[in-house]
Every structure is written in C-alpha cells, then in structure tokens.
C-alpha positions as CSV (number, residue, x, y, z in Angstrom):
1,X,155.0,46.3,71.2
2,X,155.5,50.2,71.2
3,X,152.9,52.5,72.8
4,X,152.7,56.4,71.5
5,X,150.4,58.2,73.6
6,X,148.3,61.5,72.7
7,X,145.7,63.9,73.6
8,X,146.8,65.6,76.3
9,X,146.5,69.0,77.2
10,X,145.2,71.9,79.4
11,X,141.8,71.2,80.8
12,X,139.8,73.2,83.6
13,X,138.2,72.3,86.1
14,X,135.2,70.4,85.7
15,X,135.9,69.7,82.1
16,X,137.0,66.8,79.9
17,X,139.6,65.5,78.3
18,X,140.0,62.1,76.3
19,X,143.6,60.7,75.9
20,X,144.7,57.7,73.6
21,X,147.9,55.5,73.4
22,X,148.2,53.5,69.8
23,X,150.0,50.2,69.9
24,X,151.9,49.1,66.7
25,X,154.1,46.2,66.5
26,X,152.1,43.4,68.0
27,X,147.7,43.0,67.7
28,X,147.2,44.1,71.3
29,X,144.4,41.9,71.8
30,X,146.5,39.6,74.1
31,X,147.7,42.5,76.1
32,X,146.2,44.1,79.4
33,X,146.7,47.6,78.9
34,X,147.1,50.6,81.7
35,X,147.1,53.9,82.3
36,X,149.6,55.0,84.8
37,X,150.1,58.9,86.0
38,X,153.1,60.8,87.7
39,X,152.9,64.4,88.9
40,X,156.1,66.6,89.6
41,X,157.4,64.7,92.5
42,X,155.5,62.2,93.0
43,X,155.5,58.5,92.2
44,X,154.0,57.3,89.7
45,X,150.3,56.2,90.3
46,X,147.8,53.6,89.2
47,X,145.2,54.9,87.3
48,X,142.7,52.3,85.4
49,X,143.6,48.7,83.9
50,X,141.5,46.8,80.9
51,X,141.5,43.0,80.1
52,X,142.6,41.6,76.9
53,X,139.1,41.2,75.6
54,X,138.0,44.7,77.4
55,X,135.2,42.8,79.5
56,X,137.2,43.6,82.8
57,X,138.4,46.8,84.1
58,X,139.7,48.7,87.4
59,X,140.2,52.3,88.9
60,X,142.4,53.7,91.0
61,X,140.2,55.1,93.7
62,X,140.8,59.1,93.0
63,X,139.5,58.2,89.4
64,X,136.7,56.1,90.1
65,X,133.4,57.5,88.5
66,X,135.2,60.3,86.8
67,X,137.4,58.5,84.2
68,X,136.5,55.9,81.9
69,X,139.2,53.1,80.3
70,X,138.2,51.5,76.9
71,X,139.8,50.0,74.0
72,X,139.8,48.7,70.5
73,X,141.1,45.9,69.3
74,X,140.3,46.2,66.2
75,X,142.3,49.7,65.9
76,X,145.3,48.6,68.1
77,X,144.3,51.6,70.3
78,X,143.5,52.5,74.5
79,X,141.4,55.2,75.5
80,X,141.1,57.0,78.8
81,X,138.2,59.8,79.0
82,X,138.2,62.0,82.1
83,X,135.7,63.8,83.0
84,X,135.2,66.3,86.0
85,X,138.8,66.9,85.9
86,X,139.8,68.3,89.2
87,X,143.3,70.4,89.3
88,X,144.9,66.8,91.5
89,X,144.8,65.6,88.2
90,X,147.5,67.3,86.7
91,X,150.0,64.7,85.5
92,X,152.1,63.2,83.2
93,X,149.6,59.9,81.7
94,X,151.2,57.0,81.0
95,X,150.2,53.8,78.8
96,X,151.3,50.7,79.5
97,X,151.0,46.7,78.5
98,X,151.3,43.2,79.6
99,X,151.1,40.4,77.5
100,X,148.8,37.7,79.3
101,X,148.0,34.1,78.1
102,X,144.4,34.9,80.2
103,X,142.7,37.6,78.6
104,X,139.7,38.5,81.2
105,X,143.5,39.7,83.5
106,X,143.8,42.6,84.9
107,X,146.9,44.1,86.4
108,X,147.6,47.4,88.3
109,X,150.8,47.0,90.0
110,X,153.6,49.7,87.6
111,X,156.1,46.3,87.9
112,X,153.6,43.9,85.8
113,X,153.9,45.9,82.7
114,X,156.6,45.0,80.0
115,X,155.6,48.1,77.7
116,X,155.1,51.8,78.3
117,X,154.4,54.6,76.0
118,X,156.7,58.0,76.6
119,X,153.8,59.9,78.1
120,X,151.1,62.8,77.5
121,X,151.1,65.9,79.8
122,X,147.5,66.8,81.1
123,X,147.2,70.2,82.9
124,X,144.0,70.9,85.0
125,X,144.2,74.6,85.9
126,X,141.9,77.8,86.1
C-alpha cells in the first residue's frame, strides 16, 4: 500500500490544522493506520492509532484531547485534526499502516508498521 500525506502547514498557536494521508494500492480497511511525528532532532513519536473498522483508537499523551484520528474506508483515506496547537507541536507528521487479520487492533509501537507515507511539515509558531 502507498501512503501520500497532505495538509500541513504553518498554524499558530491555539489554532487548527487537519492533515490527511490517502492510501492507494490496497482497500485499507484491513489496515491499522498511524500517525507518527519527528521534530528536528528528536525521535520520532507516537501520535494516535485507529483500528481497521475505526471503532478503536489511541493518543499519545501530549495529544490527548487536542487532536482527533479518523478515517474512511470508503475513501481509502486517514485524518488527523489538531486543535489547540501548541508551538511543541511543530513536526514532521507521519502516516503509517499495518495490515492486521483483527480489525478492532490497535498498534503504536513505530516497528509494527509495514507502510509509511513520506511526511507533511506542520509549523506551530507566532
């Protein structure tokens, strides 16, 4: 499957910003998708996982409350909205999947994902 991220940006603080990854290739509704983020030198960090049938999802804690993961099935497509942006956020976003026989799984370890997208640059700054 091949992931192609999009919607990032510059963003202040306290706004919003939605970015999407579209999967073509395979119907992703046996994948668990990610979204993964790396700022300039750091690792790369867990940000939010959704099941194969979108029924279960996770945050990474810095993100919990703020940003929201969805996805359609329907439109091959992963969504993350992030709201109250805080300058911390500042990152290159990553999408990811996993194929998985299980579809309510959820993954958020970097090394269970087979797939990544090349990444979207999202700026918070005033």
């Amino acid at each position: 499957v091949q992931l192609q991220a999009s919607g990032g940006g510059w963003a202040q603080p306290g706004d919003s910003l939605r970015v999407s990854c579209a999967a073509s290739g395979r119907t992703i509704s046996r994948y668990a998708l990610g979204w993964f983020r790396q700022a300039p030198g750091k690792e790369r960090e867990f940000v939010a996982t959704i099941s194969g049938n979108g029924q279960s999802t996770y945050y990474g804690d810095s993100v919990k409350g703020r940003f929201t993961i969805s996805r359609d099935n329907a439109k091959n497509t992963v969504s993350l909205q992030m709201n109250s942006l805080k300058p911390e956020d500042t990152a290159v976003y990553y999408c990811a999947a996993r194929s998985t026989t299980d579809t309510y799984n959820i993954y958020f370890r970097e090394r269970s994902y087979n797939y990544w997208g090349q990444g979207t640059q999202v700026t918070v700054s005033s």
